[in-house]
N, C-alpha and C positions, 0 to 999 in steps of 0.2 A: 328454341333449342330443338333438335333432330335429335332422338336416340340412337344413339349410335349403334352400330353392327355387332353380332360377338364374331370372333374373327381368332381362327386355330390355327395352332402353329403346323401349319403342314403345306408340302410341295409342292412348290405352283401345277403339278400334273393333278394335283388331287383338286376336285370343285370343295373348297373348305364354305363356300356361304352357300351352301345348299345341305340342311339336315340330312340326306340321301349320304351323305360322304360318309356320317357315323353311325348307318343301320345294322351294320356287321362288324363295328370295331366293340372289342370286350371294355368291360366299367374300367379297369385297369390302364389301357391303351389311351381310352378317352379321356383320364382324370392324372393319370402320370407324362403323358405324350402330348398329346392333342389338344387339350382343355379347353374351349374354347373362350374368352375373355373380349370384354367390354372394346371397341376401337370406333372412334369415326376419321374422316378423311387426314385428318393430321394426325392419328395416332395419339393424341393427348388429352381427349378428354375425360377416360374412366380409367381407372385403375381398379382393377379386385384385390381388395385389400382384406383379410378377415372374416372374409365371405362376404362383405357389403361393397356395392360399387361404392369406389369413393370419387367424389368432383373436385377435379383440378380446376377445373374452369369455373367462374360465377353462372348461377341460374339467371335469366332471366326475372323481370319483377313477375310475384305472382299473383296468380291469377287463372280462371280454368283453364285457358289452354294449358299452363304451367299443372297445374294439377292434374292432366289426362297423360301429359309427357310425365311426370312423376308416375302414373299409374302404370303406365306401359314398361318403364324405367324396369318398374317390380317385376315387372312380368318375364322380362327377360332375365333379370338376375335369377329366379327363381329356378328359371329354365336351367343356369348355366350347370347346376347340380344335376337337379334333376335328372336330364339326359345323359346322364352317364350312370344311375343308378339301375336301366334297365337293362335284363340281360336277353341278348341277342339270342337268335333261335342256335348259329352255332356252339355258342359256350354251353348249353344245357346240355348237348352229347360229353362235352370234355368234359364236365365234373364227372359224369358217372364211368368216364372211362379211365380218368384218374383214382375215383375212387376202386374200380376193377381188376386195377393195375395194383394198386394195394392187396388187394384179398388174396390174387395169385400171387404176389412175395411172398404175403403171412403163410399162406398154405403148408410152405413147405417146415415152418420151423414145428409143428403140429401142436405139442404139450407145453410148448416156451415160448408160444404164442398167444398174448392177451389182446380183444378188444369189447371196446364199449359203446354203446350208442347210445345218443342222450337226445333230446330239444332243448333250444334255448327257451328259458320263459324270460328272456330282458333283452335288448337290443345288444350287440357284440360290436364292440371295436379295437381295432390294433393296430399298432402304428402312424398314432397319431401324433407323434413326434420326427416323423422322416419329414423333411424340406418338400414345401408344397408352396404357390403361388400363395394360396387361402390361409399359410402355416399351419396347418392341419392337415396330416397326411395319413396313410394309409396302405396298408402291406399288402401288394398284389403280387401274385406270383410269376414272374419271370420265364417264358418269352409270353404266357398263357396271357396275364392278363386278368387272369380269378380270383377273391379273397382268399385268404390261405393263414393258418395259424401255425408258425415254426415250432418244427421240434424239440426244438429250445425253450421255446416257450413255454409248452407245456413239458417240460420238464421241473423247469424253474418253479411253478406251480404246484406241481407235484411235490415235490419236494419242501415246499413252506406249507405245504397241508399235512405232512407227514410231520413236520416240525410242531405245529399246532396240535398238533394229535398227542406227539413225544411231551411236550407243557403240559396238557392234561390228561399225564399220567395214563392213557388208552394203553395195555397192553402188548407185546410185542414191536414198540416205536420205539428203540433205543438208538443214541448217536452212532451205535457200531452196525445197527441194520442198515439206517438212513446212508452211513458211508460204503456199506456194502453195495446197497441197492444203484445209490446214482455215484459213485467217488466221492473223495474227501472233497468236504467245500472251502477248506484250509491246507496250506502246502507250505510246510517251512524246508524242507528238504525236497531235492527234485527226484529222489529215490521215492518219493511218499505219495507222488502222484500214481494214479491209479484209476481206470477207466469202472466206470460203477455196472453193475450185470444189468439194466435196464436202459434199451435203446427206444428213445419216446421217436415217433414217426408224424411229419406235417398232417395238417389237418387242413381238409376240403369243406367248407361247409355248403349244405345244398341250401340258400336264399330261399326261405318263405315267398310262394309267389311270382318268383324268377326273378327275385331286383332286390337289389340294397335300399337303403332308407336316407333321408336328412335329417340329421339331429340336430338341436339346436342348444349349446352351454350360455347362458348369460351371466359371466363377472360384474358382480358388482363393484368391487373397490381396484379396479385399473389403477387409478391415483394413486393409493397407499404400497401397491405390492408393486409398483412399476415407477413411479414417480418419489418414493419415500413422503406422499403427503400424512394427512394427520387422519389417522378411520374414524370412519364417520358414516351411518346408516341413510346419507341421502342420498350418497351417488349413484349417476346412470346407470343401469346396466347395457351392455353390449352385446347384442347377440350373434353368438359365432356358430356358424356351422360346419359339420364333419359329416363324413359320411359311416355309414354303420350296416352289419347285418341285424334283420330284424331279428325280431322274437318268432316262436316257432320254427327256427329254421332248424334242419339234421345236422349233428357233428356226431362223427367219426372215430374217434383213438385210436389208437395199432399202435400197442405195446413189443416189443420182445426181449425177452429176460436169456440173459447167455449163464446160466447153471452154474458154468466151469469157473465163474468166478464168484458166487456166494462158499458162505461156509455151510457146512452142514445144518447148523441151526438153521436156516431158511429157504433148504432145498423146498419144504413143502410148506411155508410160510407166505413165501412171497408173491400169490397169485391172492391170498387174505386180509395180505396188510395192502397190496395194491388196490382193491376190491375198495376198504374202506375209504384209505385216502382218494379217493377219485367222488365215494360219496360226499366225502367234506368237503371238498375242493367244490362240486356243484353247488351245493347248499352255501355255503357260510364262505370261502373264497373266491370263485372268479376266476374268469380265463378272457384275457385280452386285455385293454385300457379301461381307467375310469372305472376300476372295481368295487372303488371305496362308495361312488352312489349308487353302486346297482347292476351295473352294466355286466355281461359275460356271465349271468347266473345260469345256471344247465338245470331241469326237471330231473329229479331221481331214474336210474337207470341199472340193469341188470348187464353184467358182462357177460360175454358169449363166453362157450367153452368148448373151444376146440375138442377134436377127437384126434388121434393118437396119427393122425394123417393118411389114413387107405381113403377118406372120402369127405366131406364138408356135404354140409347142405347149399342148396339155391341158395346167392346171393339179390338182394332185390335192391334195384336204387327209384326212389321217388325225385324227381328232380322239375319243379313249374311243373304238376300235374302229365308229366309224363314218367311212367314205368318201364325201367328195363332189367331184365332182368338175365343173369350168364349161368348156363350151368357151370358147375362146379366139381364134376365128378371124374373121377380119371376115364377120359373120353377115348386114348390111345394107346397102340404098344408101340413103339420103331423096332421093329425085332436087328436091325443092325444099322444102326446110330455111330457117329465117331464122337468120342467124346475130348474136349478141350479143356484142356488145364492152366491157369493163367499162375506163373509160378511166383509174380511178386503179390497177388492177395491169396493165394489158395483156392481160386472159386473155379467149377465147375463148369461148364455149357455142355451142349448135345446140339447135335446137327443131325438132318438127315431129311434126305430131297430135297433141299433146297430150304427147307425150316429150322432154325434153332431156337432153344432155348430161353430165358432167360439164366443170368449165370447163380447156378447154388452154389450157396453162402457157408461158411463153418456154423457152426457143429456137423451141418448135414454137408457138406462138404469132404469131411473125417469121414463121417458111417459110410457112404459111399464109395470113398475111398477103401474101409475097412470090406465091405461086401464085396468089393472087386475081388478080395483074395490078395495075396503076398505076390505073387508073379505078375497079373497085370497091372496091380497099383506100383511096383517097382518101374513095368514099361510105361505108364501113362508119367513119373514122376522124370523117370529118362528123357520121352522122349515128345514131354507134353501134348501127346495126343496118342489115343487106341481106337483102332476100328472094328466093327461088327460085333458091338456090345447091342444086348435087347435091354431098352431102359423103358417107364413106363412115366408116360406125359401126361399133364393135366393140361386141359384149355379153358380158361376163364375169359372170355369175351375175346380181343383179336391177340392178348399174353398165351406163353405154352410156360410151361414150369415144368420141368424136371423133377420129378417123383421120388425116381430112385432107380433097380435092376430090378427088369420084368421076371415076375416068378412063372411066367406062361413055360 
């Protein structure tokens, strides 16, 4: 028996049986795209089934050759993971630029702006239920190719840690906060829907080491929970593998809380009840899959606390033993900027030489509008654009952000 090749689904332009082909594709590209899998001349003899090569075809008798081809067999299954767990020298710049790209959104919402930064102390995974050859799959982020945690996700989260908190009677966790905070989680009338004041933001996480991990689950009773046989403590176990962020890796949070819709009770509540629930949720809930044995535990952590937005400190990203890091400071004036108005969301841009922007978002979209004054927030609403406004830019890595109108 010949061990067969692994053999990726890619363009006859691309050299697929030469490792060289996947030194620059992301874990994402290689493990959703590409993958490459077990093939000899007839295409029929390995299947990846479960993460274990499975054989179509009978083994030869055995015997040590038979035992050195089973050895090498491993060797290459082993690989098929593997190599897609390392992170290429490109991707190490895109996290921290995504994450950079982050801090200048948050910047601008200043006092309504929460984030957190924690380590995982357990390995992290999600989306281990999306369709994979292996049936075990995993959320990369689209066209990037990086691990990524939806902000959905950790909403969902949030919000059963805030419920566990409201069960043991913790102070200030009552159903009409939890509904203020994220919306109601029940809708019997369509009048009753209602968007909750906390927009949870994806999550980049920086990989301990520059690479993902193999984990390995082994089921013991397949028979029983798949077959309806009778449980029983002797059956095989199977071991399945998945792919994971390690432990020690950075996560991230970027909260923003929209004011205009809590009630008073929790104008200055809800950066305290957030505070805690984010401690529960590390400790004693979990973020991502498999939380019930362990997986997605976070190290205790301190939320940052913005300032009221003339200024942030250094942002610093650790990402595989390389540091970068962006000022953060308002860098610029454009003393006459044209400013653009997009009249179906409300948001804001600035131009000027040939630079713009990114577009400010409401609330700060309003005050802005409101500091233009009556006259040219009437012509900017007319005639969705004013020229030769001095506004003041912030630059955090290659993003500009919109500050607000320069007081120079």
């Amino acid at each position: 028996m010949t061990v067969p090749r692994r053999i990726a689904a890619l363009p006859n332009y691309v050299a697929s049986a030469s490792n060289t082909a996947f030194l620059d594709a992301s874990p994402g590209h290689k493990f959703l795209g590409y993958l490459r899998n077990f093939q000899d001349a007839d295409a029929r003899a390995f299947d990846l089934y479960k993460g274990k090569a499975r054989l179509v075809t009978p083994l030869p008798t055995p015997g040590p050759q038979n035992r050195a081809e089973q050895a090498q067999l491993k060797a290459e299954f082993d690989a098929v993971l593997n190599e897609v767990c390392k992170f290429p020298v490109a991707s190490i710049p895109q996290i921290a630029a995504l994450q950079a790209r982050q801090q200048a959104l948050l910047t601008p919402y200043g006092p309504n702006a929460y984030s957190i930064s924690t380590t995982s102390t357990a390995p992290f995974a999600t989306g281990l239920g999306n369709e994979h050859p292996i049936e075990n799959g995993f959320a990369f982020l689209t066209p990037y190719g990086l691990p990524y945690l939806a902000g959905s996700g950790v909403k969902g989260i949030l919000r059963r840690s805030m419920q566990e908190l409201r069960n043991d009677g913790e102070d200030g966790f009552t159903n009409t906060a939890i509904d203020a905070l994220f919306g109601p989680e029940t809708v019997n009338q369509p009048e009753d829907a209602k968007h909750g004041a906390f927009d949870f933001w994806d999550v980049f996480p920086n990989p301990a080491g520059g690479k993902l991990v193999v984990e390995i689950m082994t089921p013991h009773f397949g028979g029983y929970y798949q077959n309806g046989d009778t449980p029983h403590d002797s059956g095989a176990p199977v071991p399945v593998s998945f792919l994971a962020v390690p432990a020690q890796s950075q996560f991230d949070f970027h909260v923003v809380c929209q004011p205009n819709r809590l009630p008073a009770t929790l104008q200055d509540q809800w950066r305290d009840l957030l505070d805690r629930a984010f401690a529960h949720a590390f400790e004693w809930v979990g973020f991502g899959a498999k939380t019930s044995v362990g997986y997605g535990a976070m190290a205790a952590a301190n939320a940052q606390r913005p300032s009221n937005g003339a200024a942030v400190g250094a942002v610093t990203h650790h990402v595989a033993g390389v540091t970068l890091t962006a000022s953060s400071t308002v860098s610029q004036t454009w003393p006459a900027a044209k400013l653009t108005l997009n009249p179906g969301t409300g948001e804001i841009t600035a131009s000027f030489e040939g630079k713009s922007t990114a577009a400010l978002k409401n609330p700060q979209a309003n005050a802005l509008r409101q500091a233009l004054g009556e006259e040219r927030a009437n012509k900017l609403k007319k005639n969705k654009e004013i020229k030769g406004v001095s506004v003041d830019v912030l630059q955090l890595g290659n993003a500009l952000q919109l500050k607000g109108l320069s007081q120079a």
